[in-house]
C-alpha positions as CSV (number, residue, x, y, z in Angstrom):
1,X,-11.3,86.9,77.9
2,X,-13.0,88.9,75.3
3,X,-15.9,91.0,76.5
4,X,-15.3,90.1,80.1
5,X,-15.5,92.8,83.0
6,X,-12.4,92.8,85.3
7,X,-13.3,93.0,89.5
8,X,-10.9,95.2,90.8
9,X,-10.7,95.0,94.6
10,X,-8.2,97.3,96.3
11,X,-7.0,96.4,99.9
12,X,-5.5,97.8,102.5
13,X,-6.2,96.8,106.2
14,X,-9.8,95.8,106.7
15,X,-9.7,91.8,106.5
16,X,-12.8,91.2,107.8
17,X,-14.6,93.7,105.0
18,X,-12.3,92.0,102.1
19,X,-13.9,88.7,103.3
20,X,-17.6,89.6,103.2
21,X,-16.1,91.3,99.9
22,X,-14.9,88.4,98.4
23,X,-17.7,85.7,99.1
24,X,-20.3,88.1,97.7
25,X,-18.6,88.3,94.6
26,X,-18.0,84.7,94.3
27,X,-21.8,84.2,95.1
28,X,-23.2,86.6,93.0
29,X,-20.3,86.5,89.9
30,X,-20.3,84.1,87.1
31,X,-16.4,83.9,87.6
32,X,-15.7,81.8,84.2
33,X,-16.7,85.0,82.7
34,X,-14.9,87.6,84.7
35,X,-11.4,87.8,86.5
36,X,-11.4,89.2,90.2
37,X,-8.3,91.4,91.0
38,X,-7.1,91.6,94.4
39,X,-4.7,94.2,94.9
40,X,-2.8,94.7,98.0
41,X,-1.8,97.9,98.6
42,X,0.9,97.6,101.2
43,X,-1.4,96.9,104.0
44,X,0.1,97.0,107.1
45,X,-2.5,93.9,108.5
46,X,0.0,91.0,108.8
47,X,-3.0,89.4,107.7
48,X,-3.9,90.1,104.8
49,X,-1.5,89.1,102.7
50,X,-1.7,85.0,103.9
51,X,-5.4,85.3,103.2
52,X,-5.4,86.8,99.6
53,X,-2.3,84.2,99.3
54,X,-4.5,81.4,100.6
55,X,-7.6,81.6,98.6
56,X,-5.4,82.0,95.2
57,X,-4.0,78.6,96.0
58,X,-7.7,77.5,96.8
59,X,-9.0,78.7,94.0
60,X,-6.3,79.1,90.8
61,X,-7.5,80.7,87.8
62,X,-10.3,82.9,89.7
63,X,-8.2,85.5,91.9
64,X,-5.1,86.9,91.1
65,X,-3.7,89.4,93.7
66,X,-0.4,91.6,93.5
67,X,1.2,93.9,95.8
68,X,1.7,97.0,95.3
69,X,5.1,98.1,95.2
70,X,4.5,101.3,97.3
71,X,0.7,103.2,99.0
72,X,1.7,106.4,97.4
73,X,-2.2,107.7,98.7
């Protein structure tokens, strides 16, 4: 996407945050024009993961999320 702006959200624990997170970007982002980036970073939240997976079904094409091989922080 020329001239687009990549969202780069990293995660790790907090699922509740990364919700609120998430629906104010989709509410206040023109997503056709931007790519939001999930990034898990090994969060321990069993959680987490199933949701990111979730709404990238939901919504293909507007979040991709990876894992992080390893939280070296």
């Amino acid at each position: 996407m020329p001239g687009s702006i990549d969202i780069i959200v990293p995660v790790y624990n907090g699922l509740e945050e990364l919700k609120q997170c998430i629906s104010s970007i989709v509410e206040n982002t023109d997503l056709s024009l931007h790519r939001l980036l999930i990034v898990d970073d090994k969060s321990p939240d069993s959680n987490v993961l199933p949701y990111l997976e979730m709404e990238s079904r939901n919504h293909p094409g507007k979040y991709y999320h990876g894992k992080s091989g390893c939280n070296a922080g």
